[in-house]
C-alpha positions, 0 to 999 in steps of 0.5 A: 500500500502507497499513501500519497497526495491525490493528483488529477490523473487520478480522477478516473479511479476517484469518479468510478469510486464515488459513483460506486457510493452513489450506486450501491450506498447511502454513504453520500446522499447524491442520487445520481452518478458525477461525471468527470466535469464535475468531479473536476470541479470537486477536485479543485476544492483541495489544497494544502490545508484541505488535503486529498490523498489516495492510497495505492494498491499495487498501481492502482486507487483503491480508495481516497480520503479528504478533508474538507471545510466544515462551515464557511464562517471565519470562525470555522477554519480550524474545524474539518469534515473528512470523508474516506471511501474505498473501491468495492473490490479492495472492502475489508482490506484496512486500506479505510483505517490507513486512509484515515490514520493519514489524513488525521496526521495531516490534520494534525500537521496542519493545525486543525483542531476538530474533525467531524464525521457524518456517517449514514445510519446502518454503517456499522464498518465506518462507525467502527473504523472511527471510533477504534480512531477515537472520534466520539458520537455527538449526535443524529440528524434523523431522517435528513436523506431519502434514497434507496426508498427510504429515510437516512439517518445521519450520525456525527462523530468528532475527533478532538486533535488537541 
């Protein structure tokens, strides 16, 4: 396993993983595959202080993790949101637990002080993964999402980096 900064030429692997999410999982809420334009778009929001890495298996992207802004009020910059999400083929192989061990040393590195998860009810797998990091559930936001023909229940966990 190779961990590393995301660079654009991965965006075929990062746009076949997400649309995974999208197809198969409540995981994000979107209802309908990106294309490559608008993951380019999505890609753009990254940055030093907002990184996406990806993690390399053998040559090709198994899964990415980001860091993202949580609000856009001035006060917020020192809070972050991450996300991580892993190609079907490569589930069970701990490449979420490597994701997320380097992208909380970064937020780390960085000087960030919380980082929020939001976690779709029923995901008991990334529940697990970040509690056994040390993020601790705050709360619930019932019935916030409807897809797959039901109402989604969103859990927050947060992780105090200081």
């Amino acid at each position: 396993m190779v961990v590393r900064d995301a660079v654009i030429e991965d965006l075929p692997y990062l746009l076949e993983i997400y649309n995974q999410a999208v197809r198969n999982s409540a995981a994000t809420f979107d209802l309908e595959e990106s294309s490559l334009e608008q993951r380019k778009v999505w890609f753009s929001h990254y940055s030093d202080s907002h990184p996406l890495i990806v993690c390399e298996v053998d040559g090709v992207v198994a899964g990415y993790a980001s860091l993202s802004r949580f609000r856009d009020k001035a006060a917020y910059d020192k809070t972050v949101e991450s996300s991580v999400y892993v190609d079907e083929a490569f589930h069970g192989q701990g490449i979420g637990k490597t994701l997320m061990r380097e992208i909380l040393q970064r937020a780390r590195e960085i000087g960030h002080h919380v980082v929020i998860a939001g976690i779709t009810g029923g995901n008991e797998a990334s529940i697990k993964l970040h509690v056994s990091l040390g993020f601790e559930y705050i709360g619930c936001f019932k019935e916030v999402g409807f897809k797959f023909g039901r109402w989604q229940d969103v859990h927050f966990y947060q992780l105090l980096l200081s």
